[in-house]
C-alpha positions in Angstrom: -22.9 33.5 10.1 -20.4 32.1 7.7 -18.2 34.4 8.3 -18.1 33.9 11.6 -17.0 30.1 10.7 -14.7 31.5 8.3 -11.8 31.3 11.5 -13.1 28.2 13.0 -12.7 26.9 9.2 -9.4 27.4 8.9 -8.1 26.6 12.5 -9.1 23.3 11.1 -8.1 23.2 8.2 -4.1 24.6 9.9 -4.5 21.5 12.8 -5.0 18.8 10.1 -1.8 19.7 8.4 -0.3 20.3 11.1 -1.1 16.5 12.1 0.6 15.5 9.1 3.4 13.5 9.7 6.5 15.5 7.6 7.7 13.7 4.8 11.0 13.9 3.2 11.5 14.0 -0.4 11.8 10.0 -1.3 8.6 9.8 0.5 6.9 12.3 -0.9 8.1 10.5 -4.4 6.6 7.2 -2.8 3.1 8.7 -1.8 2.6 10.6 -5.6 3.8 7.6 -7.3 2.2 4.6 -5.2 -1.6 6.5 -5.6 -4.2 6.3 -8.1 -2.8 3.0 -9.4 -2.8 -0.8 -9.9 -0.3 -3.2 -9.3 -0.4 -5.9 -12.3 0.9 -9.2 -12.1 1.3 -12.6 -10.7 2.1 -14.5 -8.5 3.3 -18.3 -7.3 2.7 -20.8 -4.8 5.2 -22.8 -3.2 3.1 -26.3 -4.1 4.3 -24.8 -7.8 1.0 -25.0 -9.2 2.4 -22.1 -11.8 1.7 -18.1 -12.0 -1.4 -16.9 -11.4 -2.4 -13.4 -12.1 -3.0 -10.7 -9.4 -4.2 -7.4 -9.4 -4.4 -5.0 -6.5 -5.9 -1.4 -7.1 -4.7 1.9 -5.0 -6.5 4.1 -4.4 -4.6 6.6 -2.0 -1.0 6.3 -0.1 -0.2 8.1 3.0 2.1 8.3 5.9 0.5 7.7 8.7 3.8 8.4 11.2 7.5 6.9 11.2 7.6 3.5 9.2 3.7 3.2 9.1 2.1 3.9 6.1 -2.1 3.3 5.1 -2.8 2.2 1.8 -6.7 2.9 0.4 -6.5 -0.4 -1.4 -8.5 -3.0 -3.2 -7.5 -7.4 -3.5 -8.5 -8.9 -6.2 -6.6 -12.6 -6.2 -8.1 -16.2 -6.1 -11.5 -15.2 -6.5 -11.6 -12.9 -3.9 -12.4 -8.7 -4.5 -11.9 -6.4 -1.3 -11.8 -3.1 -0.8 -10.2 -1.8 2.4 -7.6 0.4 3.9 -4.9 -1.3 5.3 -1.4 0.2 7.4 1.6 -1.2 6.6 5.1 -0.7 7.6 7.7 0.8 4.5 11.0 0.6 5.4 13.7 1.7 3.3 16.5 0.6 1.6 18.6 3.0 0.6 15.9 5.0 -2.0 14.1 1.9 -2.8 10.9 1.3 -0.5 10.2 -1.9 1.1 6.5 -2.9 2.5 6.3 -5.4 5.2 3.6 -7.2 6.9 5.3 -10.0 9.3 2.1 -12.5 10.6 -0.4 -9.8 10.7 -4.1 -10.7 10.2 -6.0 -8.8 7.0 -9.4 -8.3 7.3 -11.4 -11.6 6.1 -8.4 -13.1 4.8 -6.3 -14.5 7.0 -2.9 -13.6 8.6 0.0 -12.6 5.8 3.5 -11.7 5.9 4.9 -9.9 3.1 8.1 -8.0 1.4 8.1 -6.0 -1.7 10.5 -4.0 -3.3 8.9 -1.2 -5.2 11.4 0.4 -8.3 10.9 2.1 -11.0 7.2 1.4 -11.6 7.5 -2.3 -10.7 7.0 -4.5 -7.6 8.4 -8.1 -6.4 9.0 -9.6 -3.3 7.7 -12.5 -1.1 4.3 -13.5 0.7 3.3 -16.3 2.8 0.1 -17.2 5.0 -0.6 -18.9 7.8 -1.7 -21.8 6.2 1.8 -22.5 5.4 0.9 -21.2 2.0 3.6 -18.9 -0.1 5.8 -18.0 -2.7 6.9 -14.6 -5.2 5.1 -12.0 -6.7 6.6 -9.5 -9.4 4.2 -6.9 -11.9 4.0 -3.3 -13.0 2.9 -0.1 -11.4 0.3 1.2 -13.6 -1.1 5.2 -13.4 -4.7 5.6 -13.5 -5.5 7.8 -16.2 -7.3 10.8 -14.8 
């Protein structure tokens, strides 16, 4: 019996990858470098109430076609902790990845648009809600120690 599934088994296992969107080599840098770590920070508002701290937790990075990307993620800012995957579109400039959310609802949240730069282990870049609500955010790209 299991070798009778042995083929079936790796037909599988063939159309998954095969699903796989390519990836050229500044992505491939992205996904390695952007999983199995947490962004630590802060951020503002624009009422300048001062920097808060933020901390966001990634899990897992992956191309999910052209421009879209999921993120196995977890929030934790103002009091809030959530753990979801989320796709967002990178675009690029030049080698230097750029994440964008224009107006689009997160689960539970509210609706967000974003921009961050990521470089050389660090992040920064804009957000604003629908509430009107905004400002900057800038941190490190900490590794998870395996």
């Amino acid at each position: 019996m299991t070798l009778r599934l042995a083929p079936l088994l790796l037909i599988v296992s063939a159309m998954a990858q095969e699903s796989r969107p390519a990836l050229t080599a500044a992505e491939k840098e992205f996904e390695q470098s952007m999983s199995g770590v947490t962004l630590n920070g802060h951020f503002t508002r624009q009422d300048g109430s001062g920097l808060r701290e933020e901390k966001y937790g990634i899990e897992k990075v992956t191309k999910v076609k052209d421009g879209l990307w999921r993120f196995d993620a977890r929030f934790q800012y103002g009091g809030h902790d959530v753990k979801m995957p989320i796709e967002l579109e990178v675009k690029w400039a030049g080698d230097t990845p750029v994440i964008t959310l224009t107006d689009q609802p997160v689960a539970g949240l509210g609706s967000f648009t974003v921009r961050i730069v990521i470089y050389r282990g660090q992040y920064a870049g804009t957000w604003g809600g629908a509430n009107g609500h905004g400002g900057q955010m800038f941190g490190s790209i900490v590794k998870s120690v395996q």
